[in-house]
CHARMM internal coordinates of N, CA and C (Angstrom, degrees):
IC EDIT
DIST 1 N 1 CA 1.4460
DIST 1 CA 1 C 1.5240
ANGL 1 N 1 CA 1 C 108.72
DIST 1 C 2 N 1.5503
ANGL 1 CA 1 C 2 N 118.38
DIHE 1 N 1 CA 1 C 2 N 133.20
DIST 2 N 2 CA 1.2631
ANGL 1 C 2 N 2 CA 106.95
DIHE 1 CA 1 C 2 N 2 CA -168.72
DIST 2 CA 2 C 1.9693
ANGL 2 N 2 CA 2 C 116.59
DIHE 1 C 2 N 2 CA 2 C -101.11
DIST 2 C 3 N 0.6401
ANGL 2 CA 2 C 3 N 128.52
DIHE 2 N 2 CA 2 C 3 N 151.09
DIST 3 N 3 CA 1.4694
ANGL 2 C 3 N 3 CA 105.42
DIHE 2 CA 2 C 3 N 3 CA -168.80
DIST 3 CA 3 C 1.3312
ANGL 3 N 3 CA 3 C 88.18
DIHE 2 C 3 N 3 CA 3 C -96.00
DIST 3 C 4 N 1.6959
ANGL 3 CA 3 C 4 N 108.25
DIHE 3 N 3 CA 3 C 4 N 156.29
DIST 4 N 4 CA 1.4065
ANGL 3 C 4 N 4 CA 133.05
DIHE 3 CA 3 C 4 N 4 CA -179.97
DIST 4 CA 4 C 1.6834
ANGL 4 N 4 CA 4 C 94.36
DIHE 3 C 4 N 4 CA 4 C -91.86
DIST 4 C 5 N 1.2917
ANGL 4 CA 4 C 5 N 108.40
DIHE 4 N 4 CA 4 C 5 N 135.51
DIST 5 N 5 CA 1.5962
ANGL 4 C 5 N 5 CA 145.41
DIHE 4 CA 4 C 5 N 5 CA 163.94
DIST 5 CA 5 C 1.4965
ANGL 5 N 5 CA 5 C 114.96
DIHE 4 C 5 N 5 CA 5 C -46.68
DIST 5 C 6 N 1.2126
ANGL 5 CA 5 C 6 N 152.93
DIHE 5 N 5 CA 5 C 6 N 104.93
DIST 6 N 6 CA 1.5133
ANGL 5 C 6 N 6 CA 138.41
DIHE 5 CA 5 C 6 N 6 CA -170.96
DIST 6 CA 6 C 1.2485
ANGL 6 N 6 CA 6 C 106.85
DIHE 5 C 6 N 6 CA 6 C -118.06
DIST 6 C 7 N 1.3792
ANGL 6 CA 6 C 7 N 122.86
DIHE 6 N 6 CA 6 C 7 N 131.10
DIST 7 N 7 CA 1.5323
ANGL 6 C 7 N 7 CA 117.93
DIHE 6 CA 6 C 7 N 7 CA 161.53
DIST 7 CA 7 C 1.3087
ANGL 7 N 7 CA 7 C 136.55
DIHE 6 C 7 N 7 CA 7 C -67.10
DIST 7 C 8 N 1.3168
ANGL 7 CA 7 C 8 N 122.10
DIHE 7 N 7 CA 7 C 8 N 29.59
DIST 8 N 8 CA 1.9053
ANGL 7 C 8 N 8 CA 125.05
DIHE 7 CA 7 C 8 N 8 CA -170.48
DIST 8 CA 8 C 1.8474
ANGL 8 N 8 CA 8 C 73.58
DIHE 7 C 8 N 8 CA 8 C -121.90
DIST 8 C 9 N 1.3954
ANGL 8 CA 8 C 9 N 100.91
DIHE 8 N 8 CA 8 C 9 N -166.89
DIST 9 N 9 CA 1.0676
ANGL 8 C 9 N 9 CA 119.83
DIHE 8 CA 8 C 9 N 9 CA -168.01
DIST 9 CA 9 C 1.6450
ANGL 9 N 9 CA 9 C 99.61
DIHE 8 C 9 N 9 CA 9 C -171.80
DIST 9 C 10 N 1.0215
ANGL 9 CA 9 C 10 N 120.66
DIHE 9 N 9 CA 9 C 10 N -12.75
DIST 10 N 10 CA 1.4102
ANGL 9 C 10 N 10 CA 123.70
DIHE 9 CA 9 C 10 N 10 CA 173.84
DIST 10 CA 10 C 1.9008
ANGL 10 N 10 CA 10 C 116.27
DIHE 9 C 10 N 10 CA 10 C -144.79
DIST 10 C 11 N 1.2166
ANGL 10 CA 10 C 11 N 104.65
DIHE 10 N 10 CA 10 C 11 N 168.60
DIST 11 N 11 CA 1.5914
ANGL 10 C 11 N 11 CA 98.79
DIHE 10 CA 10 C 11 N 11 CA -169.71
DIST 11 CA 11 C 1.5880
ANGL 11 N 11 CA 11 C 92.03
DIHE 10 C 11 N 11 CA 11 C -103.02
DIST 11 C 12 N 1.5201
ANGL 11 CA 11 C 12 N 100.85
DIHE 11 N 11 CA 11 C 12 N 165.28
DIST 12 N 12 CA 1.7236
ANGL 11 C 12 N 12 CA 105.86
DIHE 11 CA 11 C 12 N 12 CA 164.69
DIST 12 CA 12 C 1.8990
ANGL 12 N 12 CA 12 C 103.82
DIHE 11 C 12 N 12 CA 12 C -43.17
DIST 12 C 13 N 1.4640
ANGL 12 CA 12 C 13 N 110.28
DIHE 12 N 12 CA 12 C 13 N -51.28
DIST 13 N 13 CA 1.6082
ANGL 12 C 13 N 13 CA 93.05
DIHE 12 CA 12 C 13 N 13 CA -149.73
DIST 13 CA 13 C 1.6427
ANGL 13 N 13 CA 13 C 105.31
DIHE 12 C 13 N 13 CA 13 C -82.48
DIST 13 C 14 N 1.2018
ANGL 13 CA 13 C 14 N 121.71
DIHE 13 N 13 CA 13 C 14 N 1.06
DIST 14 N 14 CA 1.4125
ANGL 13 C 14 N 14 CA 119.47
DIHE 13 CA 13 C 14 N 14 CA 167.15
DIST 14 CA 14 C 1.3977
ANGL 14 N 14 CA 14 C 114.19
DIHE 13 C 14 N 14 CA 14 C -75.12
DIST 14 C 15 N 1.3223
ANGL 14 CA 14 C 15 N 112.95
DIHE 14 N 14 CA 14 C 15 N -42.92
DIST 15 N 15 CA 1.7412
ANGL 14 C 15 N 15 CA 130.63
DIHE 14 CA 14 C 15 N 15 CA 176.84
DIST 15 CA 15 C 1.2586
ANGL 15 N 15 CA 15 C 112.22
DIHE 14 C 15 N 15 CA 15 C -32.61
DIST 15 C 16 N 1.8629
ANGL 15 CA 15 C 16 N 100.19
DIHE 15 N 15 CA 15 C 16 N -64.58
DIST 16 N 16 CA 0.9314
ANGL 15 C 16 N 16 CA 91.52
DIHE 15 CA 15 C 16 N 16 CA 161.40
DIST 16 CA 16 C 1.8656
ANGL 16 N 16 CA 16 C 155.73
DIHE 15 C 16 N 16 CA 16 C -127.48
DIST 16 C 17 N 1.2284
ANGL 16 CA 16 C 17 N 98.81
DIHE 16 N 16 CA 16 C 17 N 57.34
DIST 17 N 17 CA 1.0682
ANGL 16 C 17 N 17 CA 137.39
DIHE 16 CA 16 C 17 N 17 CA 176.32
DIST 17 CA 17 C 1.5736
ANGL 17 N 17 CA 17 C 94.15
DIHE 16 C 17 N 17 CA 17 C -87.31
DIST 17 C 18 N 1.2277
ANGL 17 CA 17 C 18 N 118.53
DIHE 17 N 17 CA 17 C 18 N -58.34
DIST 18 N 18 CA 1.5747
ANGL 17 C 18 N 18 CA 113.70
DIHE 17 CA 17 C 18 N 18 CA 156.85
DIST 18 CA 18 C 1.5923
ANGL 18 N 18 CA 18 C 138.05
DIHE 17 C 18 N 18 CA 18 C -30.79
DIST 18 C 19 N 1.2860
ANGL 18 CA 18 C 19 N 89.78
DIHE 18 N 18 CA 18 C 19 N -42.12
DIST 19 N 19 CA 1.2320
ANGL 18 C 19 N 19 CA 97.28
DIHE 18 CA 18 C 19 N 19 CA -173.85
DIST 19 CA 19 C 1.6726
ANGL 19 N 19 CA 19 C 105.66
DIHE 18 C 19 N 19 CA 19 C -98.55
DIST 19 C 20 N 1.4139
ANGL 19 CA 19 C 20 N 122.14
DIHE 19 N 19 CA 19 C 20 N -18.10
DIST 20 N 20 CA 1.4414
ANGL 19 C 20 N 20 CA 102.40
DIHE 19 CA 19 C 20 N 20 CA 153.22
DIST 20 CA 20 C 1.3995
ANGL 20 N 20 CA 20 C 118.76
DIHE 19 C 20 N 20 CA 20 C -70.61
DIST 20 C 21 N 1.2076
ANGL 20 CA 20 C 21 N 118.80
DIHE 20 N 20 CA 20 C 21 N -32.99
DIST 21 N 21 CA 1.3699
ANGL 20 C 21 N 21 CA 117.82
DIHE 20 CA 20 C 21 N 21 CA -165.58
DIST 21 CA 21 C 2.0154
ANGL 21 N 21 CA 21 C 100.54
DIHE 20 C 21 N 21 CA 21 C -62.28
DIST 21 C 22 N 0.6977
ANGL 21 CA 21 C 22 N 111.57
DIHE 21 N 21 CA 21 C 22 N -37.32
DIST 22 N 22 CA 1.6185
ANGL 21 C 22 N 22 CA 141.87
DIHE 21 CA 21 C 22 N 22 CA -168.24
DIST 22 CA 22 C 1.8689
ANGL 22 N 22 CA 22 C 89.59
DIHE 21 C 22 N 22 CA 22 C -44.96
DIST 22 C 23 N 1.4780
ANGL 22 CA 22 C 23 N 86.94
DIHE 22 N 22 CA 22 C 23 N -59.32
DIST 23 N 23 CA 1.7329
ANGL 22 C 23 N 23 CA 111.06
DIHE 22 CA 22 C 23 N 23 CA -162.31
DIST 23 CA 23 C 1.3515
ANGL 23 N 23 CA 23 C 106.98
DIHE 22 C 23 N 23 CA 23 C -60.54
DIST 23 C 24 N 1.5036
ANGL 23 CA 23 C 24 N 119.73
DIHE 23 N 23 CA 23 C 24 N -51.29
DIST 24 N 24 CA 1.1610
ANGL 23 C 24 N 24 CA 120.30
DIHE 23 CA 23 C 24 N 24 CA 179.05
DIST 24 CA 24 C 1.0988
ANGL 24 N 24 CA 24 C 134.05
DIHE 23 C 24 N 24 CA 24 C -99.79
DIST 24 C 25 N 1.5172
ANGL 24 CA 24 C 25 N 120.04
DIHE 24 N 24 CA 24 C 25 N 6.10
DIST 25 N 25 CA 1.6061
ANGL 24 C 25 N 25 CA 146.98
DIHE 24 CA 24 C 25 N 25 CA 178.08
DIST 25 CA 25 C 2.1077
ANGL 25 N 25 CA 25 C 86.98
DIHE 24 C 25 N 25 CA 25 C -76.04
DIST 25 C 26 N 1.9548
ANGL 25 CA 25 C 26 N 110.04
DIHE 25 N 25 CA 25 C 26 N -74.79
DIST 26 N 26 CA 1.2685
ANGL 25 C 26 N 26 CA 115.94
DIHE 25 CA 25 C 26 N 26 CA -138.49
DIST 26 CA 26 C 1.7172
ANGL 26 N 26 CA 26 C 79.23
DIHE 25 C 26 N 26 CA 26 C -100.55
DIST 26 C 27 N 1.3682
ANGL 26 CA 26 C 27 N 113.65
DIHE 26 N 26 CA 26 C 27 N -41.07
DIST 27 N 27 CA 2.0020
ANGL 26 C 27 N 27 CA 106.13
DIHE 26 CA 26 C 27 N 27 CA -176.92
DIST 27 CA 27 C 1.7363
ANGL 27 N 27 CA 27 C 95.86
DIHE 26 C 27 N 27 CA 27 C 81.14
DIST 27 C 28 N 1.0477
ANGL 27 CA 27 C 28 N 111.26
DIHE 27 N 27 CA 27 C 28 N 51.15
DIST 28 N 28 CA 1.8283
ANGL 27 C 28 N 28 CA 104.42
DIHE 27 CA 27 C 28 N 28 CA -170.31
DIST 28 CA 28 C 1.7948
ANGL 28 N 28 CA 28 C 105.39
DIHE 27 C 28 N 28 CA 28 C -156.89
DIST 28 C 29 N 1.3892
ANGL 28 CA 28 C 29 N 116.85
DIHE 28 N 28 CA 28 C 29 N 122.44
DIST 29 N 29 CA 1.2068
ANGL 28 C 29 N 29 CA 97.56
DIHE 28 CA 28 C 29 N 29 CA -174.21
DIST 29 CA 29 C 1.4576
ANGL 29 N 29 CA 29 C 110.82
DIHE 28 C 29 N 29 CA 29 C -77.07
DIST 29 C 30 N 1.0369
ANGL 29 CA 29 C 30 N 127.09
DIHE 29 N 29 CA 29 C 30 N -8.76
DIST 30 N 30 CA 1.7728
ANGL 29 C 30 N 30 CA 112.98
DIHE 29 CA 29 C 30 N 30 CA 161.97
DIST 30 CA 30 C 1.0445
ANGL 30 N 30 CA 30 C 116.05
DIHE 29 C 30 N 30 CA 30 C -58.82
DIST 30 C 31 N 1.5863
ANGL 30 CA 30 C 31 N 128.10
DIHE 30 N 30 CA 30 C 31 N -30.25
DIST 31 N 31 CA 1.4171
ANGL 30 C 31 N 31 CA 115.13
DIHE 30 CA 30 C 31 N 31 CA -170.99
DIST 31 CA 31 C 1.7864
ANGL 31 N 31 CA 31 C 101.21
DIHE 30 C 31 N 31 CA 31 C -77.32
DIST 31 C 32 N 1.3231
ANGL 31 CA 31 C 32 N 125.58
DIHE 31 N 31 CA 31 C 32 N -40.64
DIST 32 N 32 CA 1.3594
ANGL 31 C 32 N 32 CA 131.52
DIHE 31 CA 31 C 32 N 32 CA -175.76
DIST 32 CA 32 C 1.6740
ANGL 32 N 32 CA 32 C 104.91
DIHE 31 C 32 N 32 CA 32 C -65.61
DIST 32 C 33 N 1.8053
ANGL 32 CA 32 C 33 N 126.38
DIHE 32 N 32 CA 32 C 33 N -37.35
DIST 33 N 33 CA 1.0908
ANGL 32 C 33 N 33 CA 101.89
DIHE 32 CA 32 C 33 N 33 CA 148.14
DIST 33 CA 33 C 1.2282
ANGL 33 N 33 CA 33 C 144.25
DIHE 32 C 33 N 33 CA 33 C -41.71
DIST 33 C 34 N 1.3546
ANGL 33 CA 33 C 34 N 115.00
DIHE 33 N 33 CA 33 C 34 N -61.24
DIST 34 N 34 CA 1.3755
ANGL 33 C 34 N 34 CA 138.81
DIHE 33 CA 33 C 34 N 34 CA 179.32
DIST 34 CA 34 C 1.6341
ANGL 34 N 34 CA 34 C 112.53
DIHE 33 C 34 N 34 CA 34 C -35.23
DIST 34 C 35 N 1.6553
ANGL 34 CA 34 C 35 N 93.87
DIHE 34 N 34 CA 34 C 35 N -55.33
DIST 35 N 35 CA 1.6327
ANGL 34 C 35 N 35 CA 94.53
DIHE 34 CA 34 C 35 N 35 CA -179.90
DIST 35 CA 35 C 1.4102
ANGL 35 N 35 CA 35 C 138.03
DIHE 34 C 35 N 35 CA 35 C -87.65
DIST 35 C 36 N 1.7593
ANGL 35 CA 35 C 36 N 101.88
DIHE 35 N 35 CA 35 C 36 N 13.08
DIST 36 N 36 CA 1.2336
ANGL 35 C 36 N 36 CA 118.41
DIHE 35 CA 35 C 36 N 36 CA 166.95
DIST 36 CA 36 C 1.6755
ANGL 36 N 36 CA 36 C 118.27
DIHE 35 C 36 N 36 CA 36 C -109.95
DIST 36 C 37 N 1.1157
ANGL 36 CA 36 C 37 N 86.61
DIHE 36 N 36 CA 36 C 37 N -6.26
DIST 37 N 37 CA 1.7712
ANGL 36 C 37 N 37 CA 93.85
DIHE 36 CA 36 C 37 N 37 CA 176.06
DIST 37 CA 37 C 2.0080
ANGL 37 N 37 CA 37 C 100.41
DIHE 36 C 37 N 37 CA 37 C -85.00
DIST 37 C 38 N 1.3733
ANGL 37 CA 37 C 38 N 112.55
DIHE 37 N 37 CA 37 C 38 N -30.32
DIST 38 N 38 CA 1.7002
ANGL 37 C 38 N 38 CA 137.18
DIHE 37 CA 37 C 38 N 38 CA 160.52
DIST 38 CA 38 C 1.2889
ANGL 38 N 38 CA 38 C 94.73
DIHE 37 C 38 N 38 CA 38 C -42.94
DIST 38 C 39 N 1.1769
ANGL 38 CA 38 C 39 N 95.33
DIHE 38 N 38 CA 38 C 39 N -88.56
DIST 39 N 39 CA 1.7670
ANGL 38 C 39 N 39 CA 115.23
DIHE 38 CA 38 C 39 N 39 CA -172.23
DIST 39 CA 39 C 1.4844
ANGL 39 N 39 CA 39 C 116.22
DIHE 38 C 39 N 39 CA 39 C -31.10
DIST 39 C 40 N 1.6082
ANGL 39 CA 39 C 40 N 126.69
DIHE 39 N 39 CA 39 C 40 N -65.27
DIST 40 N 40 CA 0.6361
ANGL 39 C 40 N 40 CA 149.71
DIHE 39 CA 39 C 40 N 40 CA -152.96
DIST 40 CA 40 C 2.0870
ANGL 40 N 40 CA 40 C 104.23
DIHE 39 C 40 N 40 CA 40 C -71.60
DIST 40 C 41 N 1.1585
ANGL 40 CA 40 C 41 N 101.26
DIHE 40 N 40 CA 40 C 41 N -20.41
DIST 41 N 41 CA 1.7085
ANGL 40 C 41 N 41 CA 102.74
DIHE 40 CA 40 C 41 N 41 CA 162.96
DIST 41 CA 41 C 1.4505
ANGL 41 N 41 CA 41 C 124.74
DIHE 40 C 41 N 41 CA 41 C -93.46
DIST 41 C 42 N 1.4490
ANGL 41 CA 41 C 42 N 100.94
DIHE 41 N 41 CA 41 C 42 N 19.95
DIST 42 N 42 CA 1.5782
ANGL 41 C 42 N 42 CA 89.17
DIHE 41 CA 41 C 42 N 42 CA -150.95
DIST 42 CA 42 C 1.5140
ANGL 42 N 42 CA 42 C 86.04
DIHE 41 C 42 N 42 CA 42 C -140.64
DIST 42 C 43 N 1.3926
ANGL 42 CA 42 C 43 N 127.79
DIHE 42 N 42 CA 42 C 43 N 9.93
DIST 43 N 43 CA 1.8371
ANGL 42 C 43 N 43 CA 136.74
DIHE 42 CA 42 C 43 N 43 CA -155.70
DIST 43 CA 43 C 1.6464
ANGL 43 N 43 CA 43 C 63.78
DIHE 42 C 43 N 43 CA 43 C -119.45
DIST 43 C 44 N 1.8576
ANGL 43 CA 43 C 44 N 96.89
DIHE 43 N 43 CA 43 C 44 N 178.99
DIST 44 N 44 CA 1.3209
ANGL 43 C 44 N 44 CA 130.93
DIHE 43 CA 43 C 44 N 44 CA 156.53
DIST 44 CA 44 C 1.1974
ANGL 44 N 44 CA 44 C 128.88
DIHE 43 C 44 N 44 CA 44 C -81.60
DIST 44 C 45 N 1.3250
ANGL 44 CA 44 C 45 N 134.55
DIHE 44 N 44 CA 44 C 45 N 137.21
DIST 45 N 45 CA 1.6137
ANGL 44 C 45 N 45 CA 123.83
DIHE 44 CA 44 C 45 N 45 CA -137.62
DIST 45 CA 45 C 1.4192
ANGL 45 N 45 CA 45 C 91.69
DIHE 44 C 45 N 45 CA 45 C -89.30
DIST 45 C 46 N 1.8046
ANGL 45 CA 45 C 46 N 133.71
DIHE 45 N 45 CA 45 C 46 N 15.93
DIST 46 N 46 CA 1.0717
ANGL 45 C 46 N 46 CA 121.72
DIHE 45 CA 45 C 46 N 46 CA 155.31
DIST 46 CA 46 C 1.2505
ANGL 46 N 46 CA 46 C 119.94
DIHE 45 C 46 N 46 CA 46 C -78.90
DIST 46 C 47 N 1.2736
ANGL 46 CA 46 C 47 N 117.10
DIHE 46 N 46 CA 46 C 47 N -6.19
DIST 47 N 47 CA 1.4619
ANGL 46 C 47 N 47 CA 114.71
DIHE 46 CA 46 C 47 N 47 CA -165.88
DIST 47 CA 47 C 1.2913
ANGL 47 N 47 CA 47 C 118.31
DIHE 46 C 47 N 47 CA 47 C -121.29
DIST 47 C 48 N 1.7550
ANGL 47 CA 47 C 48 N 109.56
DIHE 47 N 47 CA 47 C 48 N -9.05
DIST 48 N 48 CA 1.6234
ANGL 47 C 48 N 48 CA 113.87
DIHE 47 CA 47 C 48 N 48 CA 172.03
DIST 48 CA 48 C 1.6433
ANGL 48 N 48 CA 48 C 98.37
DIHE 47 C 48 N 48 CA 48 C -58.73
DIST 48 C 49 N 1.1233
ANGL 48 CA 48 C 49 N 157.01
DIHE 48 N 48 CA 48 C 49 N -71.49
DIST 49 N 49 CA 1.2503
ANGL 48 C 49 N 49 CA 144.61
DIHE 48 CA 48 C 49 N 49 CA -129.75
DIST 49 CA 49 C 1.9258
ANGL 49 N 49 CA 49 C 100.48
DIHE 48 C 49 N 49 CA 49 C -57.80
DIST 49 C 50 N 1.6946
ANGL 49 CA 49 C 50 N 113.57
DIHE 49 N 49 CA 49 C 50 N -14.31
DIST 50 N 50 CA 1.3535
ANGL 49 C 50 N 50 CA 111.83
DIHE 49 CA 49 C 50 N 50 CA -175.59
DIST 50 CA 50 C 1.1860
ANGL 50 N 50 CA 50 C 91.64
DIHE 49 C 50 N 50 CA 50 C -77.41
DIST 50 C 51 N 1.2633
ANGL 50 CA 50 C 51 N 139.64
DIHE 50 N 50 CA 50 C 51 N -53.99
DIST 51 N 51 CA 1.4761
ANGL 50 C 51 N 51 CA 148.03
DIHE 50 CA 50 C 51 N 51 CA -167.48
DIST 51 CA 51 C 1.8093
ANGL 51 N 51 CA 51 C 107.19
DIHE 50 C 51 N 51 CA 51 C -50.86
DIST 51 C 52 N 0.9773
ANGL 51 CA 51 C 52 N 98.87
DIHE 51 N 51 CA 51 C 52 N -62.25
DIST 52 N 52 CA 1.3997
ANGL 51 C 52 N 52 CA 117.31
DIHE 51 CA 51 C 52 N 52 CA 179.37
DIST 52 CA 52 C 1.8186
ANGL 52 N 52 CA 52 C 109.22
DIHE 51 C 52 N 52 CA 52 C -39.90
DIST 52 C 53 N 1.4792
ANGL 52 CA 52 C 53 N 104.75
DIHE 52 N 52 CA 52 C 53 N -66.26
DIST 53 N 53 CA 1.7597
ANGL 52 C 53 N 53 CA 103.66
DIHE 52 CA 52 C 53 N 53 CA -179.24
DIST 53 CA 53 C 1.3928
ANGL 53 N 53 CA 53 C 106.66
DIHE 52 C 53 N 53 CA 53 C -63.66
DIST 53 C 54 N 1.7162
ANGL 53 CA 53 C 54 N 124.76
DIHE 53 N 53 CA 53 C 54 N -38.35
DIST 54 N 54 CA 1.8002
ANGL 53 C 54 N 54 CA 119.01
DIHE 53 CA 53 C 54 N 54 CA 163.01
DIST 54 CA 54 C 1.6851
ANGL 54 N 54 CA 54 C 99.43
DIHE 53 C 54 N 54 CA 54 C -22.18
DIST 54 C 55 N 1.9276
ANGL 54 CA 54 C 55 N 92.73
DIHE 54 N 54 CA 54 C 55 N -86.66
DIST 55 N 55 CA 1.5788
ANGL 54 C 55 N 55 CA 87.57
DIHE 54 CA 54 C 55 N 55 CA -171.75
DIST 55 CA 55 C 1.5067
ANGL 55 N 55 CA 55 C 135.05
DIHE 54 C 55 N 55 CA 55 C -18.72
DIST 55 C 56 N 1.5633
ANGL 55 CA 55 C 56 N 97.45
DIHE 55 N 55 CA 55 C 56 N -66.34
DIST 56 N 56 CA 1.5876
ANGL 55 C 56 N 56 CA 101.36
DIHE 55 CA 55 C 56 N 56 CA -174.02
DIST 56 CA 56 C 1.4474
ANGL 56 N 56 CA 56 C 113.15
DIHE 55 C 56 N 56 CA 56 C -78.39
DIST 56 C 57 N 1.0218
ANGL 56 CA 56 C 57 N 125.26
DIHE 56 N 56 CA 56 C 57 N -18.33
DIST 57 N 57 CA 1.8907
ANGL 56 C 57 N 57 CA 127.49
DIHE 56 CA 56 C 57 N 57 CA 175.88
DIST 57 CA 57 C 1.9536
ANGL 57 N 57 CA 57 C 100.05
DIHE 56 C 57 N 57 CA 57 C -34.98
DIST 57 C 58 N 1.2049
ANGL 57 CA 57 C 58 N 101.24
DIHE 57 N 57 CA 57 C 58 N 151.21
DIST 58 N 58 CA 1.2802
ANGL 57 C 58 N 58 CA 91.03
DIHE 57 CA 57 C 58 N 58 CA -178.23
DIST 58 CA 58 C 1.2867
ANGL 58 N 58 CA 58 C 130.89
DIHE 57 C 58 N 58 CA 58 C -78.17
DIST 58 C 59 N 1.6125
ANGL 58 CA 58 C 59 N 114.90
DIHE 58 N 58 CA 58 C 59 N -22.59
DIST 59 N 59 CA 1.5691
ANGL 58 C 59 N 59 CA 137.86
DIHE 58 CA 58 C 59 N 59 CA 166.44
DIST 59 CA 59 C 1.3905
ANGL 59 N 59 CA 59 C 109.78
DIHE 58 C 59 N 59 CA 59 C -118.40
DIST 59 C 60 N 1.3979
ANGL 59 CA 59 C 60 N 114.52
DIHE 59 N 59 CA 59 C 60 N 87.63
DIST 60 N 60 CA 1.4076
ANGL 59 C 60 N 60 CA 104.69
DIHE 59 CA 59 C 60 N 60 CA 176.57
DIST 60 CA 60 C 1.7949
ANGL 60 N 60 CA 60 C 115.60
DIHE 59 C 60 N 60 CA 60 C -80.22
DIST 60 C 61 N 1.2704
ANGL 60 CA 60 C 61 N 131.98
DIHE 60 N 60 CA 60 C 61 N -0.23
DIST 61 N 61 CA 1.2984
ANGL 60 C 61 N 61 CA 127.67
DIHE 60 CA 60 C 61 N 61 CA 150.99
DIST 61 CA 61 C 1.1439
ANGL 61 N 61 CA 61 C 121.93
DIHE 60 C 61 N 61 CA 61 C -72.89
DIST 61 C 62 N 1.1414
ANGL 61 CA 61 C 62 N 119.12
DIHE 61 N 61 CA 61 C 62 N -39.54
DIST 62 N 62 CA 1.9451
ANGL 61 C 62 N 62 CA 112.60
DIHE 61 CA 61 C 62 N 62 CA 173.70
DIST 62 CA 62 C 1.7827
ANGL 62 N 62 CA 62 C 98.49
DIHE 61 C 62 N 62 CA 62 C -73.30
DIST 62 C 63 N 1.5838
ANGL 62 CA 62 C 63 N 125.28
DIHE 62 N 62 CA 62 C 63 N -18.94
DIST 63 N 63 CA 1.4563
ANGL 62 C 63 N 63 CA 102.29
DIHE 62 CA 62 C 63 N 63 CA 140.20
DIST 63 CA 63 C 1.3606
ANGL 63 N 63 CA 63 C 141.29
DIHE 62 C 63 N 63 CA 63 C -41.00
DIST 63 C 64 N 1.2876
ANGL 63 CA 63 C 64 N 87.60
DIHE 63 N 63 CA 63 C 64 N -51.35
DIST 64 N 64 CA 1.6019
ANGL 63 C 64 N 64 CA 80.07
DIHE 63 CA 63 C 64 N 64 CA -178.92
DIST 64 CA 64 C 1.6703
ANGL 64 N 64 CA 64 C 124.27
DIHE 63 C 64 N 64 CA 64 C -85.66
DIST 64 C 65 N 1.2669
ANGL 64 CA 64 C 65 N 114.13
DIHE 64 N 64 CA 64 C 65 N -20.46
DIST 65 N 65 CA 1.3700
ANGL 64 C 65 N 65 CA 124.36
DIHE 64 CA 64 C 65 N 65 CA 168.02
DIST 65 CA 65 C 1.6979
ANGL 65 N 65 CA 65 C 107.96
DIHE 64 C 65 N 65 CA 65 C -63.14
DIST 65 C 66 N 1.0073
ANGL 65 CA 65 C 66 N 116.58
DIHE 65 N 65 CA 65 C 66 N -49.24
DIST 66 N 66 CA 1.7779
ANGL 65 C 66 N 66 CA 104.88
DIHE 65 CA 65 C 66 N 66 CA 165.36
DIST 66 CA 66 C 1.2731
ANGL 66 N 66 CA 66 C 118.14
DIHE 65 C 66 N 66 CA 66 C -84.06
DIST 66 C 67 N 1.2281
ANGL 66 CA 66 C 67 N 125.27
DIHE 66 N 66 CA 66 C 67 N 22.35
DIST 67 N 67 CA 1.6312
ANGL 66 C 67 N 67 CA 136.50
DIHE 66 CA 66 C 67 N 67 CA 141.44
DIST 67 CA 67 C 1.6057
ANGL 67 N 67 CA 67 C 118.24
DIHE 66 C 67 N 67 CA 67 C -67.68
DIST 67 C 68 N 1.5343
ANGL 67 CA 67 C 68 N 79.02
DIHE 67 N 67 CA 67 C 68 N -64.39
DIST 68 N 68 CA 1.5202
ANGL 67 C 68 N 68 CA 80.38
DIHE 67 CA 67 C 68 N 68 CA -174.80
DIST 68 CA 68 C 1.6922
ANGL 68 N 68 CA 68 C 114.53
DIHE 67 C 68 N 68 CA 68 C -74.61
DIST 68 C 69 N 1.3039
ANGL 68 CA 68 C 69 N 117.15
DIHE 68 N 68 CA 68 C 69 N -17.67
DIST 69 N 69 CA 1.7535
ANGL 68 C 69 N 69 CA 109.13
DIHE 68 CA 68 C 69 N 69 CA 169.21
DIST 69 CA 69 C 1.2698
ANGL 69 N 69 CA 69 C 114.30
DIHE 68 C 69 N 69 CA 69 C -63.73
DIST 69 C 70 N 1.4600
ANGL 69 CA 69 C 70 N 107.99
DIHE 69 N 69 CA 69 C 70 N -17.04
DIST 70 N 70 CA 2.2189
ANGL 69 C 70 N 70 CA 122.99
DIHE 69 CA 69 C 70 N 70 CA -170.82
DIST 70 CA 70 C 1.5225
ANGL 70 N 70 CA 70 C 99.06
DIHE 69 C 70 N 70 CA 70 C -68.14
DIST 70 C 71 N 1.5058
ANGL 70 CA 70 C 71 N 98.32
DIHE 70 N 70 CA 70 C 71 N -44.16
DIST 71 N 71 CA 1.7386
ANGL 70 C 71 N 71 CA 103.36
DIHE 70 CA 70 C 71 N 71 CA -171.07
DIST 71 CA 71 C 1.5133
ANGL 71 N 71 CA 71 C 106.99
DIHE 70 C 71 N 71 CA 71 C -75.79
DIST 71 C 72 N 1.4970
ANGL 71 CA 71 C 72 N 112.02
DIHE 71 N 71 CA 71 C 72 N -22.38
DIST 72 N 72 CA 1.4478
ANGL 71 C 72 N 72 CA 98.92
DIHE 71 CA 71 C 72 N 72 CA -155.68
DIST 72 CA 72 C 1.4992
ANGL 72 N 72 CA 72 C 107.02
DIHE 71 C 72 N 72 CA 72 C 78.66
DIST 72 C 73 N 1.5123
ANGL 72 CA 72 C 73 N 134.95
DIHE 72 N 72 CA 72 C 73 N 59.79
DIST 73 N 73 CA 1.3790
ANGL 72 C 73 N 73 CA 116.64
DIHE 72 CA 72 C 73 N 73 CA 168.08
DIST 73 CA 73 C 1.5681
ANGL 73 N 73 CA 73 C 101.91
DIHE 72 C 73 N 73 CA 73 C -128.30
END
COOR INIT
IC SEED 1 N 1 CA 1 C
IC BUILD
């Protein structure tokens, strides 16, 4: 059986796992930009448009801080 070829290279929850790590590594929303504009080539092109509103949202760290209150982490 041959395996089929995929164009992502990463899953949604690594992305963003990135992009927390991002948050609390540098604490800067350029760096949480930065690593979703990363991220965001490397997901399935169903899932960049999430990446995309991160970017432009106006606080993408209080993104991710009400991420992680969603999970409970």
């Amino acid at each position: 059986m041959k395996i089929q070829p995929t164009s992502y290279r990463m899953t949604v929850t690594d992305a963003i796992l990135c992009l927390i790590l991002a948050d609390r590594m540098h604490q800067t929303e350029s760096a949480v930009i930065a690593a979703a504009y990363r991220a965001r080539d490397l997901v399935r092109i169903e899932c960049r448009p999430v990446f995309t509103k991160i970017i432009r949202c106006g606080d993408p760290r209080l993104w991710v801080e009400n991420y992680l209150k969603l999970i409970e982490v």
